[in-house]
LUMDRENKOL-319313 format. One record per residue (C-alpha): residue in three letters; x, y, z; residue number from 0. Coordinates in steps of 0.2 Angstrom, whole numbers, plus 5000, padded with zeros to 4 digits. Example, Ala and Ser with C-alpha at 12.3 -4.5 7.8 and 13.67 -1.06 7.14 Angstrom:
R type   xx   yy   zz seq
R  ALA 5062 4978 5039   0
R  SER 5068 4995 5036   1
***
This chain:
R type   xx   yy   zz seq
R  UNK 4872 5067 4971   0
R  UNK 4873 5077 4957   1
R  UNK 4878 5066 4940   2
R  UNK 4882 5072 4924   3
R  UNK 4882 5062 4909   4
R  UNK 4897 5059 4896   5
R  UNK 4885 5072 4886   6
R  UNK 4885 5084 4898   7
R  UNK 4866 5082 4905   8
R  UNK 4865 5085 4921   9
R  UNK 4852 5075 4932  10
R  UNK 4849 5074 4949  11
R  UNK 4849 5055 4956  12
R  UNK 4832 5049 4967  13
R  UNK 4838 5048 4981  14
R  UNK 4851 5058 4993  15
R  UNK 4864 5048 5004  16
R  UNK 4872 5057 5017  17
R  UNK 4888 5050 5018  18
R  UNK 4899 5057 5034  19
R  UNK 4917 5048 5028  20
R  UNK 4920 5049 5009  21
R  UNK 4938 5036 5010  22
R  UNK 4947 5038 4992  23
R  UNK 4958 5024 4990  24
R  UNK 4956 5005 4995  25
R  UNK 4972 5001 4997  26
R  UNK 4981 4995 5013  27
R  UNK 4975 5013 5024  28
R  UNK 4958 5013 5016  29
R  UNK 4955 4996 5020  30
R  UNK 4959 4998 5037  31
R  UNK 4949 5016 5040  32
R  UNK 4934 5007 5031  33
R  UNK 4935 4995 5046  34
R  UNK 4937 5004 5058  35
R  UNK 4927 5018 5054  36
R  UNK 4912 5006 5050  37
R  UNK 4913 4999 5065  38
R  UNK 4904 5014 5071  39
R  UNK 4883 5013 5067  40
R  UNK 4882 5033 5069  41
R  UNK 4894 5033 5053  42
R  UNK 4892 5032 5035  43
R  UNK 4905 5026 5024  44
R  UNK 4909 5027 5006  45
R  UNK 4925 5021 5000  46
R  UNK 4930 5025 4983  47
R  UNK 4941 5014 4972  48
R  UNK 4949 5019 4956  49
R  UNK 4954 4998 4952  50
R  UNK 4943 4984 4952  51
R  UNK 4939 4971 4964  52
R  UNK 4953 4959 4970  53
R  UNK 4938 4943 4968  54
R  UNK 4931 4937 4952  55
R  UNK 4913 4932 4955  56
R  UNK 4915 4930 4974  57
R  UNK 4932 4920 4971  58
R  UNK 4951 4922 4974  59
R  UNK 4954 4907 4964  60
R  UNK 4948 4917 4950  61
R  UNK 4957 4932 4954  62
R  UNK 4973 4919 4955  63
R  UNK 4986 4932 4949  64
R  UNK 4982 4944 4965  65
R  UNK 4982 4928 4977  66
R  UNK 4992 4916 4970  67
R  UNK 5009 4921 4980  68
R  UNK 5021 4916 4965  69
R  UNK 5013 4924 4952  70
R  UNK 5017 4939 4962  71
R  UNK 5026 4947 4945  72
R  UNK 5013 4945 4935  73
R  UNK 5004 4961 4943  74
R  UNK 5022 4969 4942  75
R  UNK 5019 4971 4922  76
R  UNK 5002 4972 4920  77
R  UNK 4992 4986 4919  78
R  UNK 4976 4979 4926  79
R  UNK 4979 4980 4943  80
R  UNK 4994 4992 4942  81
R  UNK 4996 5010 4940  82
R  UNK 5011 5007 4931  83
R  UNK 5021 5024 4933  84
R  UNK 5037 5029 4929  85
R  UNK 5047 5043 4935  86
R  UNK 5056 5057 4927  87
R  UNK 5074 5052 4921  88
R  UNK 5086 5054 4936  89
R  UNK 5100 5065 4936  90
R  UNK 5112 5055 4946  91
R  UNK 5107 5039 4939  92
R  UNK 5111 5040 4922  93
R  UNK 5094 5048 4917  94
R  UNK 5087 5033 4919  95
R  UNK 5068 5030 4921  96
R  UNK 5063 5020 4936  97
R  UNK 5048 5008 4933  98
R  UNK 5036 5014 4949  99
R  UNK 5023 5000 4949 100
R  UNK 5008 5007 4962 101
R  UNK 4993 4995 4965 102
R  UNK 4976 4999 4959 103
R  UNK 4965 4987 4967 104
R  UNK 4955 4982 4982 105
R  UNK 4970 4981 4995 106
R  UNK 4982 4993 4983 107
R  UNK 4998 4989 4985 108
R  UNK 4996 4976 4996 109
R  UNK 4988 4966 4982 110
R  UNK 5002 4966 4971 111
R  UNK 5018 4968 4980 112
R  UNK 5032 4955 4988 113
R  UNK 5022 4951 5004 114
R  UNK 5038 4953 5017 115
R  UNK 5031 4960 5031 116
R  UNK 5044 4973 5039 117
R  UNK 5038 4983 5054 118
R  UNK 5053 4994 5055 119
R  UNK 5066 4996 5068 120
R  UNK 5061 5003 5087 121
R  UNK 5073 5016 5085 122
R  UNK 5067 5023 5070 123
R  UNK 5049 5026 5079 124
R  UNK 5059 5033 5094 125
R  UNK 5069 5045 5083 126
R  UNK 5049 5049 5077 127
R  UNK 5046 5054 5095 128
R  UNK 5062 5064 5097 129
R  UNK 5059 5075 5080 130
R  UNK 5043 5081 5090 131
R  UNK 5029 5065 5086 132
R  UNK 5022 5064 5099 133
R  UNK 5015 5045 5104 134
R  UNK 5025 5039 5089 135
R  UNK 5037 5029 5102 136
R  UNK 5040 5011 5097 137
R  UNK 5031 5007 5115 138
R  UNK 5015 5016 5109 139
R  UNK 5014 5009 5091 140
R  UNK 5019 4990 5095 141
R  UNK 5002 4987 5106 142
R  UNK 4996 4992 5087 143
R  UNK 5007 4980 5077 144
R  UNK 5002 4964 5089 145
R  UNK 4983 4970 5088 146
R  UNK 4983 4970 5067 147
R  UNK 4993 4953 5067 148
R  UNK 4990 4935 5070 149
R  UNK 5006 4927 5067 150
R  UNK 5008 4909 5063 151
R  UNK 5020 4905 5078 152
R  UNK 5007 4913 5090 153
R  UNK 5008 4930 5100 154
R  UNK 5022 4934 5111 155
R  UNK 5031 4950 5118 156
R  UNK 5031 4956 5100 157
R  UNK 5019 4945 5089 158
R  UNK 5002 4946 5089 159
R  UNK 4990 4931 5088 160
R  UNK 4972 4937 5083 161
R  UNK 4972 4949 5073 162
R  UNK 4963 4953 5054 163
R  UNK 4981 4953 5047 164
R  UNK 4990 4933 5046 165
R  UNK 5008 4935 5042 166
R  UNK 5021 4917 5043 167
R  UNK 5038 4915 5042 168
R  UNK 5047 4909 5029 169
R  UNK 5047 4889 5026 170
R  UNK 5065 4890 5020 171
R  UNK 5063 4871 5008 172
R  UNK 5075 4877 4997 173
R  UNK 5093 4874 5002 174
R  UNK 5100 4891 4995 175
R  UNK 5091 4899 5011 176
R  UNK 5101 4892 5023 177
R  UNK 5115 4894 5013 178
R  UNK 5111 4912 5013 179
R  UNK 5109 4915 5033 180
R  UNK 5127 4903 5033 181
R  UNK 5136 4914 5024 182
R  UNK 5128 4929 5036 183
R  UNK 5137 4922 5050 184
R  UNK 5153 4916 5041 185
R  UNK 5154 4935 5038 186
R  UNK 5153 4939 5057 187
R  UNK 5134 4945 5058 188
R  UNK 5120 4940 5072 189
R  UNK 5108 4926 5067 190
R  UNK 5090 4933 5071 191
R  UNK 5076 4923 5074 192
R  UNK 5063 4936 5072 193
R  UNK 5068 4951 5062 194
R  UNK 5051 4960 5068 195
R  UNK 5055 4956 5086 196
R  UNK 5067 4957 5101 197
R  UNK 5082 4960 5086 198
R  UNK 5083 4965 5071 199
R  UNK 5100 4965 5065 200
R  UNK 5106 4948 5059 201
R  UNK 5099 4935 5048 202
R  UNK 5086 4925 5047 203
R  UNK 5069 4920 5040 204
R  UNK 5058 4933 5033 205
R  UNK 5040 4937 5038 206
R  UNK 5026 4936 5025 207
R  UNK 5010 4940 5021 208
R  UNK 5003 4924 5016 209
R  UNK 4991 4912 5026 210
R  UNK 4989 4895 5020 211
R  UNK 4997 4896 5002 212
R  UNK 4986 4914 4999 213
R  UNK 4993 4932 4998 214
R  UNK 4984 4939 5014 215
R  UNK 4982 4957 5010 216
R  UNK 4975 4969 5018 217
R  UNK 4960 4969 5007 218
R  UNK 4958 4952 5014 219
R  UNK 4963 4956 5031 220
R  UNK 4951 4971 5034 221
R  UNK 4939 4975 5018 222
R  UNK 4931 4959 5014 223
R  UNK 4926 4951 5030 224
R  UNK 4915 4970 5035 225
R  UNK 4906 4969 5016 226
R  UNK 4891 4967 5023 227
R  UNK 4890 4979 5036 228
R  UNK 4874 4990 5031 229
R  UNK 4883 5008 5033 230
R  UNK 4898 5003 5022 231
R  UNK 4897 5007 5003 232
R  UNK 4913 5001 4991 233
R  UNK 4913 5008 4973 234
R  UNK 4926 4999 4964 235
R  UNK 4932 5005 4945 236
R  UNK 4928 5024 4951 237
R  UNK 4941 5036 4947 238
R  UNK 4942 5051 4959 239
R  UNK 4945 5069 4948 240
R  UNK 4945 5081 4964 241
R  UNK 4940 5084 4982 242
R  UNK 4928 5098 4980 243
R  UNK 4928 5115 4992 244
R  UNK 4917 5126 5000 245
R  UNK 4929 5140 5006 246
R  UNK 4944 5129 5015 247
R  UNK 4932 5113 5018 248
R  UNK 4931 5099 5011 249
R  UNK 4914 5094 5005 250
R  UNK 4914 5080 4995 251
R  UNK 4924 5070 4981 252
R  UNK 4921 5072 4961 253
R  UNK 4920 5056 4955 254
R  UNK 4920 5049 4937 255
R  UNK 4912 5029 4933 256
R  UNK 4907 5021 4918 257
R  UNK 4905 5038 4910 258
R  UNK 4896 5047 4922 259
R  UNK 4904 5063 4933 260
R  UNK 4897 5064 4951 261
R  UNK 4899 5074 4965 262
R  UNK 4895 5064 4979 263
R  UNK 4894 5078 4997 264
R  UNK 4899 5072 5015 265
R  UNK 4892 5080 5031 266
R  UNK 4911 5078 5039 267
R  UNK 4927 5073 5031 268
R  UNK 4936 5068 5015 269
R  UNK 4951 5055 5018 270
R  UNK 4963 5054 5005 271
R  UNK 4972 5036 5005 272
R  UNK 4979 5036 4987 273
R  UNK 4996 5034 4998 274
R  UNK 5015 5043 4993 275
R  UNK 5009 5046 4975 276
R  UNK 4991 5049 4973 277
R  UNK 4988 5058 4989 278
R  UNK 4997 5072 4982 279
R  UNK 4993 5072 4967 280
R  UNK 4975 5074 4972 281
R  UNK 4977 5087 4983 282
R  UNK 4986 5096 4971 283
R  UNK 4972 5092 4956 284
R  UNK 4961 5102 4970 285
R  UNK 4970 5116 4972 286
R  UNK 4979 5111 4988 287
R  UNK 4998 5115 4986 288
R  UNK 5012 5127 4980 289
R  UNK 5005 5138 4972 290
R  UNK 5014 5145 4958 291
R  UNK 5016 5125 4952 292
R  UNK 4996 5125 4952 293
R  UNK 4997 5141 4944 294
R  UNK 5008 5134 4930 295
R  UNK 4996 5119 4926 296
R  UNK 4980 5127 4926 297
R  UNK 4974 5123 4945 298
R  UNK 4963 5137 4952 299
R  UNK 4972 5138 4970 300
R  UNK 4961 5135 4985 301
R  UNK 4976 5133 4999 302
R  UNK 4993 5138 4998 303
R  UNK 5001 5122 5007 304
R  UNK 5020 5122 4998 305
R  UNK 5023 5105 5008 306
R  UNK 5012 5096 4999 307
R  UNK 5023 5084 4984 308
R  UNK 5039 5087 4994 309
R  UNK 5051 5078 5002 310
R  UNK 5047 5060 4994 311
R  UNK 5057 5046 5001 312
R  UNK 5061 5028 4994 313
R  UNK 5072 5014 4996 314
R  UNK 5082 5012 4979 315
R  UNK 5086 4993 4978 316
R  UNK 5101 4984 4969 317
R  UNK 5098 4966 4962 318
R  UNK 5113 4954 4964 319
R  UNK 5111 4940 4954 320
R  UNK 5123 4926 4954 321
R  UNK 5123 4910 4943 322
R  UNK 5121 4894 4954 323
R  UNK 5133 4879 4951 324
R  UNK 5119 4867 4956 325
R  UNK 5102 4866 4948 326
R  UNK 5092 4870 4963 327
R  UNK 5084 4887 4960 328
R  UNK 5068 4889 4955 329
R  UNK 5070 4889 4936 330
R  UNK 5064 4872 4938 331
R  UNK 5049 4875 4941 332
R  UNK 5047 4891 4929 333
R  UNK 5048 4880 4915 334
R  UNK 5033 4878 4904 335
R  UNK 5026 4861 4910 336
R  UNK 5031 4860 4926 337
R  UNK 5023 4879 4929 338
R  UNK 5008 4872 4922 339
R  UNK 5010 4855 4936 340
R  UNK 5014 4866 4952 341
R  UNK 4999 4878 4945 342
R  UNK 4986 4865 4946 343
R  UNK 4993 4860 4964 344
R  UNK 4988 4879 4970 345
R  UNK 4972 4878 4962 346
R  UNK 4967 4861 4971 347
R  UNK 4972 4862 4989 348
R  UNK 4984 4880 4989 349
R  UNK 5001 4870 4992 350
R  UNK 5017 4868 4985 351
R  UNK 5029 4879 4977 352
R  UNK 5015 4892 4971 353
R  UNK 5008 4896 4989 354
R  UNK 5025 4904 4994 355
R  UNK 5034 4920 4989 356
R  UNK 5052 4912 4991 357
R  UNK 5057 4927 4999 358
R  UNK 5061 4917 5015 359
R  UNK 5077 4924 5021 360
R  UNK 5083 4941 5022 361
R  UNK 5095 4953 5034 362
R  UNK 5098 4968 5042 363
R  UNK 5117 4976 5046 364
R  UNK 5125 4994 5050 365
R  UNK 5134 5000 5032 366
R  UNK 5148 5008 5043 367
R  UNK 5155 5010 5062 368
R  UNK 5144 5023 5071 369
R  UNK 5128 5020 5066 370
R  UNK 5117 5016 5079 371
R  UNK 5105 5002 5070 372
R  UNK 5103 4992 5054 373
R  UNK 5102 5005 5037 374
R  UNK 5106 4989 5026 375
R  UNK 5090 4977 5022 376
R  UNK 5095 4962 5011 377
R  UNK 5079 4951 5004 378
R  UNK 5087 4932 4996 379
R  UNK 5080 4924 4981 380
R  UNK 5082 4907 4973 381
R  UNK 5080 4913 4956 382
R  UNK 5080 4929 4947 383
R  UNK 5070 4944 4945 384
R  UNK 5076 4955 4928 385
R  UNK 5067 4972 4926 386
R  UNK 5053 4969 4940 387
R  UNK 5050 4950 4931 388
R  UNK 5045 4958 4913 389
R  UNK 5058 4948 4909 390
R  UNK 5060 4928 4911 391
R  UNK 5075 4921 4919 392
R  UNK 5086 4910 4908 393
R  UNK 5097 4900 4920 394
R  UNK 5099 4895 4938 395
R  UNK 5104 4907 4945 396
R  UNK 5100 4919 4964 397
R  UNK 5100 4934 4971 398
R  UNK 5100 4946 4984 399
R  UNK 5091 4962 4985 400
R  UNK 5099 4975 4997 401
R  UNK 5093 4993 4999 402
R  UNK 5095 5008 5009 403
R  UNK 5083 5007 5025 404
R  UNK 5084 5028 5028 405
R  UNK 5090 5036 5013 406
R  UNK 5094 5053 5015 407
R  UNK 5090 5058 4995 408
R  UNK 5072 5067 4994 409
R  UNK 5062 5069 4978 410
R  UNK 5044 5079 4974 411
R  UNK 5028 5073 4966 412
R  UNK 5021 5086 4955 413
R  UNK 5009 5088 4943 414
R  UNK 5010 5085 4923 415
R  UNK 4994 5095 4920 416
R  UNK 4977 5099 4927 417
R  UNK 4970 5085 4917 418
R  UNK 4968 5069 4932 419
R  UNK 4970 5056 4919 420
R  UNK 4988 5061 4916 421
R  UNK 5001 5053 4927 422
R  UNK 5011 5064 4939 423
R  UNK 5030 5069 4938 424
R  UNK 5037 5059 4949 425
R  UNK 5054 5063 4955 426
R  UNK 5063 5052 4968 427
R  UNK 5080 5061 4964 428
R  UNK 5089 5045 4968 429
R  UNK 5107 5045 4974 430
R  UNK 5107 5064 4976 431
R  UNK 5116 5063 4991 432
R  UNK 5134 5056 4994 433
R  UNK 5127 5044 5010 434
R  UNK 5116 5037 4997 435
***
């Protein structure tokens, strides 16, 4: 491993470790592959992390903002666990800038986000197979799905019961929740009784990732428990500046922590698990993409792979928030003493109204005649959420969030400049299509 120092010394560490998997990003993939792949003695794996641990000290309760499930918009805001992008102002909304908050932390964005657990329709991974994926049916990935999850209500046709991941249906305490899936069926839609199972389209209660009043994610589910497993090395708080090349191949990672660049080899692969944004922006950072945009930034080109920071896809989500005419929405319990109450109840035993996302209902419909399965997802709220919780609600008052499941509007990832520090251009080019 060769280091070089903030001063630009370079040194040559004791010893040599042959790594054959060099994993950069320990979010929800990473965490998997670093399991799996570990699981194999022959291998030797390094997974590399730019964000810090997801425990204090050993502890979740010291971590509390990554595993308390109601503090969930605390991470939304922060930097510490966040990378906290923004995209470029988009053209057919208003030149707005989107807020694009991307975890940076053991378990990525598992660690930070709203924990409902959504598998996806079948027919979406039948369509997969159709476009040419082959062994992408829903019959070939739902052994899959039962095998990661252990569901509260046990394993059925659909659920699994014994896997790393633990995922619960929503408790549904407040009243608003089956007010919510009333008002589903008063307006002539299916009532579901497991949105990830035998039907989808309806309403009904959402499934979370939270077991026993904690987040569960998939740092949880799959990182922590193998820590100790001799051929499994994590680095946490090490930023990744490039994959490095010999020729076409990938040979190891550049790596920068507490001052010090390294270049650490591997005898076989590189995987890049930086997800939608970082991938690319990576590859690009080494060379790997269209090359004139490489040119433009000051990347020396190594492949010319114009697919690379293309066709970026994400669900634009509208927030409607209504004012409630009772006082039963959570703003009771955001107010200062009684947040400090329902706080300590978490802390001592992991119950009560911090232990749960509230996200406990939700629904899936067809926007119009002809459409062969739900592309209209709705999560319901008790309370508010105002510019991704940076700002605090003010009155009673719910929502519903409700989103395009497969917008057709596609948006690039490019670079700013050579420098890996810098954030990428992010461009979801949202509403650019008239389905949209």
């Amino acid at each position: 491993v060769t280091r070089t120092t903030s001063r630009g010394i370079s040194t040559l560490s004791p010893s040599h470790v042959d790594y054959t998997h060099i994993i950069v990003g320990a979010g929800s993939a990473g965490c998997v592959l670093a399991n799996r792949l570990s699981e194999i003695s022959t291998n030797n794996i390094l997974l590399v992390e730019a964000g810090p641990r997801d425990t204090m000290f050993g502890s979740t309760l010291l971590s509390w903002k990554l595993h308390m499930p109601a503090a969930l918009m605390y991470n939304m805001g922060s930097e510490q666990y966040n990378w906290g992008y923004h995209s470029t102002p988009q053209q057919f909304v208003n030149d707005r800038v989107m807020y694009c908050p991307r975890g940076r932390v053991w378990g990525g964005s598992s660690s930070i986000n709203g924990m409902v657990y959504v598998r996806g329709h079948p027919l979406d991974y039948d369509r997969w197979q159709s476009e040419g994926a082959t062994g992408w049916a829903y019959r070939n990935c739902l052994p899959y799905f039962k095998k990661a999850q252990s569901h509260d209500l046990g394993g059925d046709d659909y659920r699994g019961g014994s896997g790393p991941l633990r995922v619960s249906q929503g408790p549904m305490e407040n009243p608003l929740h089956l007010a919510f899936i009333t008002a589903g069926t008063q307006a002539g839609y299916p009532q579901t009784a497991d949105v990830n199972g035998y039907q989808q389209e309806g309403f009904g209660a959402s499934d979370r990732t939270i077991h026993r009043g904690k987040r569960w994610s998939v740092a949880t589910a799959y990182l922590r428990p193998v820590l100790h497993r001799p051929n499994l090395t994590v680095r946490d708080s090490c930023f990744t500046n490039r994959v490095m090349f010999e020729g076409s191949r990938a040979v190891g990672v550049e790596v920068v922590q507490g001052g010090v660049v390294e270049h650490v080899p591997t005898s076989d692969r590189v995987i890049l698990c930086g997800g939608a944004v970082n991938s690319p922006q990576l590859l690009m950072l080494s060379g790997v993409g269209d090359r004139d945009h490489l040119r433009r930034v000051g990347v020396p080109v190594v492949t010319h792979l114009p697919g690379v920071g293309e066709n970026l896809q994400d669900h634009l989500e509208v927030y409607v928030q209504q004012k409630c005419r009772q006082p039963i929405t959570l703003y009771t319990d955001q107010q200062p003493f009684k947040m400090i109450q329902i706080g300590l109840r978490w802390f001592r035993d992991q119950s009560g109204p911090c232990g749960n996302n509230h996200m406990d209902t939700g629904g899936f419909i067809r926007s119009r005649p002809g459409v062969p399965h739900p592309d209209i997802q709705y999560h319901f709220l008790p309370s508010q959420v105002i510019d991704h919780g940076r700002v605090s609600p003010t009155e009673h008052a719910y929502q519903v969030h409700v989103g395009p499941l497969r917008p057709t509007s596609r948006g690039t990832i490019k670079l700013n400049s050579a420098d890996p520090k810098q954030p990428p251009l992010i461009d979801f080019r949202y509403l650019s299509t008239a389905v949209d």
